[in-house]
BALOTOR-644963 format. One record per residue (C-alpha): residue number from 1; residue in one letter; x, y, z. Coordinates in nm, 3 decimals. Layout:
N
PT seq type    east   north      up
PT NUM    a       X       Y       Z
...
This chain:
396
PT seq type    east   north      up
PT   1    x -11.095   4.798  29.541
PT   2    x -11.288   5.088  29.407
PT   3    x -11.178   5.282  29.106
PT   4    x -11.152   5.642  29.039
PT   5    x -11.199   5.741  28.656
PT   6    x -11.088   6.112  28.591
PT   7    x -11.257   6.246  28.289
PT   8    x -10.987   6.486  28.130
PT   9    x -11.151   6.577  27.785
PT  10    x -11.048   6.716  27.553
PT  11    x -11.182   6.984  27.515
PT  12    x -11.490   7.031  27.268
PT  13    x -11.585   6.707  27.265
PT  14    x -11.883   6.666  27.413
PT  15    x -11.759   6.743  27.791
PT  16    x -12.058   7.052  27.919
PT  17    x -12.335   6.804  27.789
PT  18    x -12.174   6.500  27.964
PT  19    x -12.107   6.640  28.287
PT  20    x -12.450   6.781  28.279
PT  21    x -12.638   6.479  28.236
PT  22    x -12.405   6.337  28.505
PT  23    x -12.504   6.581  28.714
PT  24    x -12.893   6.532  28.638
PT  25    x -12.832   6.149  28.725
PT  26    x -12.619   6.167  29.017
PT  27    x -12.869   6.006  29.258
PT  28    x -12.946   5.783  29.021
PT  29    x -12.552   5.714  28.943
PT  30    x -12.497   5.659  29.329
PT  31    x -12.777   5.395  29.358
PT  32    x -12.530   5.211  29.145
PT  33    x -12.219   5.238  29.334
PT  34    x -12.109   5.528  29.100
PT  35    x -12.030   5.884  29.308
PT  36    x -12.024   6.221  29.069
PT  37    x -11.932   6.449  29.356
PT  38    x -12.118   6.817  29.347
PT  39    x -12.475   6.900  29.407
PT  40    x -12.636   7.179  29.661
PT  41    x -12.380   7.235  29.938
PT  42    x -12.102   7.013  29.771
PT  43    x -11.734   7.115  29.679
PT  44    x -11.860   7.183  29.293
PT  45    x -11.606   7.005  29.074
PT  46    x -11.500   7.296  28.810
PT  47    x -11.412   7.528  29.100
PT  48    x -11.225   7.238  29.223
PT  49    x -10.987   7.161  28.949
PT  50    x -10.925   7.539  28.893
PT  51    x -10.858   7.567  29.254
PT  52    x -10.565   7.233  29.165
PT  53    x -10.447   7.425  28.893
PT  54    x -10.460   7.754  29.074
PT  55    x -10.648   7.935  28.845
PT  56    x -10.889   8.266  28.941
PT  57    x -11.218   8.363  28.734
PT  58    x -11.113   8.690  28.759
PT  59    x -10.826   8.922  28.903
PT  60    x -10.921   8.921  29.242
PT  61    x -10.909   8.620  29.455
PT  62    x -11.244   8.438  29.437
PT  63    x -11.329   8.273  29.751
PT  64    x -11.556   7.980  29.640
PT  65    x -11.208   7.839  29.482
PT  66    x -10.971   7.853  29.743
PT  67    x -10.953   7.519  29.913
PT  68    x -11.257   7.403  29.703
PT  69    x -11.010   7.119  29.535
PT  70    x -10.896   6.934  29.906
PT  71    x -11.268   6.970  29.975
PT  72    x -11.372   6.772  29.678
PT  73    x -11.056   6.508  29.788
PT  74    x -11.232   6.475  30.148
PT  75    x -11.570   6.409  30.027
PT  76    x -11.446   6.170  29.820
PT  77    x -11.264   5.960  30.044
PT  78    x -11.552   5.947  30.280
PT  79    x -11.765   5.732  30.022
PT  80    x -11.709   5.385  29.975
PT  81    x -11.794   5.362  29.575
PT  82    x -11.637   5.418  29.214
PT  83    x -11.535   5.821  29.201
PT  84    x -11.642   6.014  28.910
PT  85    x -11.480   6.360  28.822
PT  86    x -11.508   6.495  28.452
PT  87    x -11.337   6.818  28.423
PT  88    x -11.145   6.916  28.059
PT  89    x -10.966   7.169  28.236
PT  90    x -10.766   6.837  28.377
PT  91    x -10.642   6.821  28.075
PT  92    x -10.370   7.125  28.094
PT  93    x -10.270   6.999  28.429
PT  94    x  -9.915   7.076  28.463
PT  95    x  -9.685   6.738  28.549
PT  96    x  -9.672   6.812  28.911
PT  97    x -10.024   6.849  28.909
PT  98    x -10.100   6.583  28.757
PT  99    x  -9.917   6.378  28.986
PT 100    x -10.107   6.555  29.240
PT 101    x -10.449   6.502  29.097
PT 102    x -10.386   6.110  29.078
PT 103    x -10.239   6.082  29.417
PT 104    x -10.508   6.239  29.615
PT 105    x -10.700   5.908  29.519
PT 106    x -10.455   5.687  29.478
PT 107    x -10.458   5.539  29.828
PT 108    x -10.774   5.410  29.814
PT 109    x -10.877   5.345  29.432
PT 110    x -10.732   5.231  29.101
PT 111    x -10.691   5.590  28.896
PT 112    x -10.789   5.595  28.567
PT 113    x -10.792   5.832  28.337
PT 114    x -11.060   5.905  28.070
PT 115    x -10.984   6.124  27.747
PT 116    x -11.255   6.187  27.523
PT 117    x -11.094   6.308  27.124
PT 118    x -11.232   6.411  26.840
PT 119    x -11.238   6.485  26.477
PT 120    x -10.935   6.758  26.427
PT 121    x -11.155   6.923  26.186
PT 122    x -11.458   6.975  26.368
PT 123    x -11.264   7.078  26.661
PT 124    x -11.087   7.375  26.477
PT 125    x -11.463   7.525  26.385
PT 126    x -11.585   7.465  26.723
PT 127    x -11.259   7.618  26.930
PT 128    x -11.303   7.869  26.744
PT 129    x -11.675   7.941  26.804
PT 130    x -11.555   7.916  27.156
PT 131    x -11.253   8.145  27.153
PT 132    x -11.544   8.400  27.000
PT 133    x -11.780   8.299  27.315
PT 134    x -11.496   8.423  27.576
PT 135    x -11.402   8.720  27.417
PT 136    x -11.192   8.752  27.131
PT 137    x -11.297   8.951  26.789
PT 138    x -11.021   8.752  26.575
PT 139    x -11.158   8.661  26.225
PT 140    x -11.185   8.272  26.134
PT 141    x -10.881   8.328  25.883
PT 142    x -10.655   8.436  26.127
PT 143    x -10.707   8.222  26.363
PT 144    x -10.663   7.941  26.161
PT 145    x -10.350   8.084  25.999
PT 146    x -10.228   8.118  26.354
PT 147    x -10.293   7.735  26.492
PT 148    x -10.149   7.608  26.143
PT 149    x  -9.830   7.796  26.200
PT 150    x  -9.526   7.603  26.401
PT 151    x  -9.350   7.939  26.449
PT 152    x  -9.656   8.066  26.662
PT 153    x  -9.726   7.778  26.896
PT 154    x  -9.603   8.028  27.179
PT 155    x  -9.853   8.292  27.104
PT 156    x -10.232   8.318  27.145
PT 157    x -10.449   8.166  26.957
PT 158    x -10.240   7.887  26.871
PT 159    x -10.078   7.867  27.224
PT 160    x -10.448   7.764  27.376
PT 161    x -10.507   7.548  27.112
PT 162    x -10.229   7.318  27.120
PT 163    x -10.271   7.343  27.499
PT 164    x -10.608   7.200  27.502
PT 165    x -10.586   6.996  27.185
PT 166    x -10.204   6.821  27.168
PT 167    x -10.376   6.466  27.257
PT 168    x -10.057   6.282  27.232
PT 169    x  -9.877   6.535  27.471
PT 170    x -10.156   6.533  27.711
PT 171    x -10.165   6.101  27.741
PT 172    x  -9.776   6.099  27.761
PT 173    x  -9.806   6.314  28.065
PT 174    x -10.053   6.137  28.233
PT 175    x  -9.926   5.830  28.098
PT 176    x  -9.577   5.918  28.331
PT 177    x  -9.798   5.866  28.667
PT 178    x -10.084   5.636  28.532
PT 179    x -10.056   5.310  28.343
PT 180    x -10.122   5.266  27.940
PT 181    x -10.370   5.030  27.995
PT 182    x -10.554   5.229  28.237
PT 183    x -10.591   5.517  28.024
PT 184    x -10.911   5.485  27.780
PT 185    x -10.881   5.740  27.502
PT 186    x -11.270   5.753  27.407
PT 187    x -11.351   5.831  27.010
PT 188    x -11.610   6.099  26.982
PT 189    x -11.798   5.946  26.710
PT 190    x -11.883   6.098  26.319
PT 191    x -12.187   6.332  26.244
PT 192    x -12.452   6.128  26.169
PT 193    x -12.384   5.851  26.437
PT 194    x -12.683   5.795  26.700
PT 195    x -12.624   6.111  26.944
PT 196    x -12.650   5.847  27.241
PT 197    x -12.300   5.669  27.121
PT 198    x -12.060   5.878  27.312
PT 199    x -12.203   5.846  27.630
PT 200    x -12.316   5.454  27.593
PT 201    x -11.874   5.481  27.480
PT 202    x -11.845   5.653  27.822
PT 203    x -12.038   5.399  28.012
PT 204    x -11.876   5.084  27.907
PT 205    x -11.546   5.271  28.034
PT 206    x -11.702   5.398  28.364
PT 207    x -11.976   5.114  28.445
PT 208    x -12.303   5.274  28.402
PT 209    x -12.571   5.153  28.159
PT 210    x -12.715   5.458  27.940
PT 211    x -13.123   5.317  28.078
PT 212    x -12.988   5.438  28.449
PT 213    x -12.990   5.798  28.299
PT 214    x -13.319   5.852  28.342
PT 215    x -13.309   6.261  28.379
PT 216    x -13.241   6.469  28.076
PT 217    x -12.918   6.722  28.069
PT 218    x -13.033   7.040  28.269
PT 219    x -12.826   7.229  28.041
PT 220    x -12.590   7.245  27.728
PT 221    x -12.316   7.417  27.518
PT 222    x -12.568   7.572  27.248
PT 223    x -12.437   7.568  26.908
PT 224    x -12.466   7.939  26.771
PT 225    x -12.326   7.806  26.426
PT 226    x -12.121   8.105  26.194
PT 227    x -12.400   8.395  26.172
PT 228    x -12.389   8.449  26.575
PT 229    x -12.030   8.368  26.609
PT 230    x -11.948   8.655  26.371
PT 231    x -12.229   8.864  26.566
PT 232    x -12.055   8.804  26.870
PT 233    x -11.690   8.878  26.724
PT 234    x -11.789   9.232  26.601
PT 235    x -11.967   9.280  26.926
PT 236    x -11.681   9.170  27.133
PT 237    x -11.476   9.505  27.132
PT 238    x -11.740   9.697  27.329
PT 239    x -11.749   9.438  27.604
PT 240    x -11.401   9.467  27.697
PT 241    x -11.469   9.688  28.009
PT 242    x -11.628   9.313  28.132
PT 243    x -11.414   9.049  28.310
PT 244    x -11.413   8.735  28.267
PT 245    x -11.740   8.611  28.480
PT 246    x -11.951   8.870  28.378
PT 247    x -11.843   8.774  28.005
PT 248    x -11.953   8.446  28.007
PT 249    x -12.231   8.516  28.196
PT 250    x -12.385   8.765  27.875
PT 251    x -12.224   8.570  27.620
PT 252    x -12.251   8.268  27.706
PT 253    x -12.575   8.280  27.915
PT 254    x -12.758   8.510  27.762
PT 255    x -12.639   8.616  27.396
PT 256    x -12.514   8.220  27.298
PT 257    x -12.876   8.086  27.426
PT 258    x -13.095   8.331  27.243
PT 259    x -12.910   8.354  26.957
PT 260    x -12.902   7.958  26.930
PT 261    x -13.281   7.960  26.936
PT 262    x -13.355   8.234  26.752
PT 263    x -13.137   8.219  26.472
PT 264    x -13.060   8.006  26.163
PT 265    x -12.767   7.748  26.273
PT 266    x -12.562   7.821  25.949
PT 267    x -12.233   7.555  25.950
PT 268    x -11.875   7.684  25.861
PT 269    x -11.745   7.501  25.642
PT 270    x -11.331   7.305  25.672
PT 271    x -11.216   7.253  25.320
PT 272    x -10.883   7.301  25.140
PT 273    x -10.567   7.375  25.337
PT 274    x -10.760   7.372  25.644
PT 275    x -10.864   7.024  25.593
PT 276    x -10.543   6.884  25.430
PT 277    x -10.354   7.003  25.785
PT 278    x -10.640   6.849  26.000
PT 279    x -10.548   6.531  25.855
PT 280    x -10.187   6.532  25.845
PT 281    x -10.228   6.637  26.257
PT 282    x -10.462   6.372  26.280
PT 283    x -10.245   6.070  26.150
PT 284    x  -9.986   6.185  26.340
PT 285    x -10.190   6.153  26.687
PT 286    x -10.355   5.821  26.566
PT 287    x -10.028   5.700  26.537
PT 288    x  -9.926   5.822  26.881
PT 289    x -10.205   5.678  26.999
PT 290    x -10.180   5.346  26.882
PT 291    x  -9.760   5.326  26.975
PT 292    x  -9.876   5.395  27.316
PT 293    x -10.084   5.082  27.367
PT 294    x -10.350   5.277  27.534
PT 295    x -10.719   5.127  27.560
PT 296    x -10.919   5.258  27.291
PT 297    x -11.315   5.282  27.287
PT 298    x -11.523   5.330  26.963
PT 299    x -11.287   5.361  26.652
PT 300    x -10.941   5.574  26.577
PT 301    x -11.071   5.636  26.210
PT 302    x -11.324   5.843  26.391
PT 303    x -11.065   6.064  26.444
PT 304    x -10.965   6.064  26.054
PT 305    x -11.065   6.440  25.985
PT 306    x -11.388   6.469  25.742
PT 307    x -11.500   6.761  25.510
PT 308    x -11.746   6.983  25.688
PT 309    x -11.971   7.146  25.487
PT 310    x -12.137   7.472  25.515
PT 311    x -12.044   7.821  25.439
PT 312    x -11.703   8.001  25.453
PT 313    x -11.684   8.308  25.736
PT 314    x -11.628   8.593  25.456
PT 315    x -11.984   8.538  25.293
PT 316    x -12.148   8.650  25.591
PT 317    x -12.360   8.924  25.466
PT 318    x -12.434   9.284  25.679
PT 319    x -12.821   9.193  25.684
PT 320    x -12.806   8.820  25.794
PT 321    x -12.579   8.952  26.033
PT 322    x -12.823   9.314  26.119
PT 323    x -13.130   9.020  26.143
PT 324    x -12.911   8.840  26.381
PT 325    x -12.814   9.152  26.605
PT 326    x -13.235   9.250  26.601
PT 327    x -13.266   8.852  26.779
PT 328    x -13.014   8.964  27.004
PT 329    x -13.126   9.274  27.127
PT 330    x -13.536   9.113  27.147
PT 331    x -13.350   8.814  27.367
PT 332    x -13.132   9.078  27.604
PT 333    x -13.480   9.327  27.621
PT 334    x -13.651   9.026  27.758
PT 335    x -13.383   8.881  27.997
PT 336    x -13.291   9.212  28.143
PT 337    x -13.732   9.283  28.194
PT 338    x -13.763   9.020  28.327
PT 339    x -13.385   8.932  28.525
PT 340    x -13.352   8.776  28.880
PT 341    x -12.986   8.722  28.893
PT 342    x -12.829   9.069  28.979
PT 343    x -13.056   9.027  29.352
PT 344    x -12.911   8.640  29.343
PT 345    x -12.788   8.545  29.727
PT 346    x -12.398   8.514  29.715
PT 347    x -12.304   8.169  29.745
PT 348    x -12.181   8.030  30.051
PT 349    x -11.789   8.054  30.063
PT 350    x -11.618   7.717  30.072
PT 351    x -11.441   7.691  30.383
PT 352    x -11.101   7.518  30.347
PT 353    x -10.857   7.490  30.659
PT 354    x -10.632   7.740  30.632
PT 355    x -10.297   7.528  30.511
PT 356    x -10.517   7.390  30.213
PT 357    x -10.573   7.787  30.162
PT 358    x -10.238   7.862  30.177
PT 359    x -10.146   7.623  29.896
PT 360    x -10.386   7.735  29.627
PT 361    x -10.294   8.099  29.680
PT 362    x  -9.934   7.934  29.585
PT 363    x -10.096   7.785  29.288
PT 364    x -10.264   8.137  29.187
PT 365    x  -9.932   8.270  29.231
PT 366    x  -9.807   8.026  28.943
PT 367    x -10.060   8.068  28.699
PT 368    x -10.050   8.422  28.757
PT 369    x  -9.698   8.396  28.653
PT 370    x  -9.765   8.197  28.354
PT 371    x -10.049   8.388  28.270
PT 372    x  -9.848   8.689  28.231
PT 373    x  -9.574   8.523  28.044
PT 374    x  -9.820   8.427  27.781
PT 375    x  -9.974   8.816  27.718
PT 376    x  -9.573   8.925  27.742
PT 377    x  -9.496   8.659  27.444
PT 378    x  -9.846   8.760  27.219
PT 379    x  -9.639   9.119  27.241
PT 380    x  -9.270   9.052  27.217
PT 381    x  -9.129   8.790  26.910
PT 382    x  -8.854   8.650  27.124
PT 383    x  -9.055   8.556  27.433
PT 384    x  -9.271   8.414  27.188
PT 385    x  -9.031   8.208  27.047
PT 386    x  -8.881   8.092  27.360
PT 387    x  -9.186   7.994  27.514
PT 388    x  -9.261   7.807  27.175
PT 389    x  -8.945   7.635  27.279
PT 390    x  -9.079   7.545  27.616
PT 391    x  -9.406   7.405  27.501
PT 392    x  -9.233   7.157  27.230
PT 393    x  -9.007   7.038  27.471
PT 394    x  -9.290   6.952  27.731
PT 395    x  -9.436   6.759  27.391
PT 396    x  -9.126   6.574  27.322
């Protein structure tokens, strides 16, 4: 019997550089037995999971979702080999869909589920570089104050953190549908390890050898260290007219890339407070992780949160950061000269039958819900506090 393995992150550890040298590698993947569904005129596997979780990039309905996840379910069953899928966003599947996720491969191969974790304190500085990269102008202070605060796990930022970053949450619920043992919580390992570790982790879980990967990763998650995230926070106000796609698309396309390359990669440093409540979060998720008698690759005391040095946010000086905005403007100068994408063919609309359509518009309709219950409970203290109440009884 073939096996499905269902990469669920977590997110900020590692995932965009994995699933891109996946993606590089997939003929060479399938050659082993191994299928990493996507590729030209393939249901595209991000589109797929938001279309399970019925999520939209932006307001309006986008087409290339709708029916994309049943799409990726059919190609899948049609190949006779171990299934691939590595998506993070798997990882704030709601019970039902997860149940839903592991069923639609259930029938024909052994589910199991793959969760990549990391070091608490190196995941604070980088969701917070990333909360920067989609928009939001709060300081490094504040958010911190925020995710370190039980009374404000209902409210943004520390609702999206907790969401994305509660491992012991996230394995119980997948644990309810998929066996301990088939769950493989993967250690991302400690700066300074080789940088070919994780995914050599990755392959003794999956069954691919790291010499198959014989293509480089088209494309990563550059690093813009604390001098361009602050650039981008201040800049973030006068982008707000932008949704959601054409954010990431300058920020994270454009502004993230050039500013990664053309300026210095200055660390932010997790000391103090920060660090003491990393660690206390930490041994409490070790813990969970070893009472659940899941299958663990690499080492739990990787997850043992580390001092990271490097600078703290309010040093960040008005001409590093006027040097920083002149790289900026040089790299968006050059990119707009010389830009291709605003003539770029639309995509081909995926084409799902029409009762696969009419369930992810009922999933849109749910997140939509959701989504708006969140923004109402950032703005009003008691719907804040009750939907803190909600999320820690989904944890218990």
């Amino acid at each position: 019997m073939h096996a499905a393995y269902l990469h669920i992150g977590l997110h900020k550890t590692g995932t965009t550089y994995f699933q891109h040298l996946m993606a590089a590698n997939r003929s060479q993947l399938r050659e082993h037995g191994i299928l990493y569904p996507g590729g030209e005129g393939r249901p595209n596997q991000h589109l797929a999971v938001l279309d399970l979780l019925g999520r939209r990039v932006v307001r309006a309905e986008d087409r290339r979702i709708a029916g994309a996840w049943s799409m990726l379910v059919e190609e899948s069953r049609s190949v006779a080999a171990d299934l691939l899928v590595s998506e993070e966003h798997l990882s704030v599947a709601r019970p039902a869909q997860v149940r839903q996720a592991v069923s639609a491969f259930a029938d024909d191969r052994e589910v199991h589920v793959v969760v990549t974790a990391r070091d608490l304190a190196r995941v604070l500085v980088s969701a917070w570089h990333e909360e920067i990269k989609v928009g939001s102008s709060r300081p490094w202070k504040e958010f911190t104050t925020a995710v370190r605060d039980p009374a404000r796990v209902g409210t943004s930022p520390a609702r999206g953190f907790y969401a994305r970053q509660d491992l012991p949450a996230i394995l119980e619920r997948w644990a309810r549908v998929v066996p301990a043992e088939r769950i493989h919580v993967v250690t991302v390992p400690p700066r300074g390890a080789p940088t070919d570790l994780l995914v050599s982790r990755l392959g003794s879980v999956i069954g691919f050898e790291p010499a198959w990967l014989t293509q480089p990763a088209g494309w990563g998650n550059p690093a813009v260290g604390l001098l361009g995230t602050e650039l981008l926070r201040r800049l973030n106000p006068a982008l707000s007219e932008l949704n959601q796609r054409q954010r990431d698309r300058v920020l994270k396309q454009v502004l993230a890339r050039v500013l990664a390359k053309g300026v210095e990669t200055v660390p932010l440093g997790v000391t103090g407070d920060e660090l003491e409540w990393a660690r206390e979060r930490a041994a409490a998720m070790i813990a969970a992780v070893r009472a659940g008698g899941y299958d663990v690759v690499g080492e739990l005391t990787d997850l043992d949160p580390q001092p990271v040095p490097g600078r703290s946010a309010q040093d960040v000086g008005d001409d590093e950061l006027l040097d920083a905005a002149v790289v900026a403007l040089g790299g968006l100068a050059q990119r707009y000269a010389t830009s291709w994408w605003s003539n770029k063919p639309t995509e081909d609309e995926l084409q799902g039958r029409s009762r696969d359509k009419l369930a992810s518009r009922l999933r849109a309709v749910t997140w939509g819900v959701r989504s708006r219950a969140a923004r109402l409970a950032d703005r009003n203290a008691v719907a804040g506090r009750a939907l803190g109440v909600l999320m820690r009884r989904r944890s218990a």
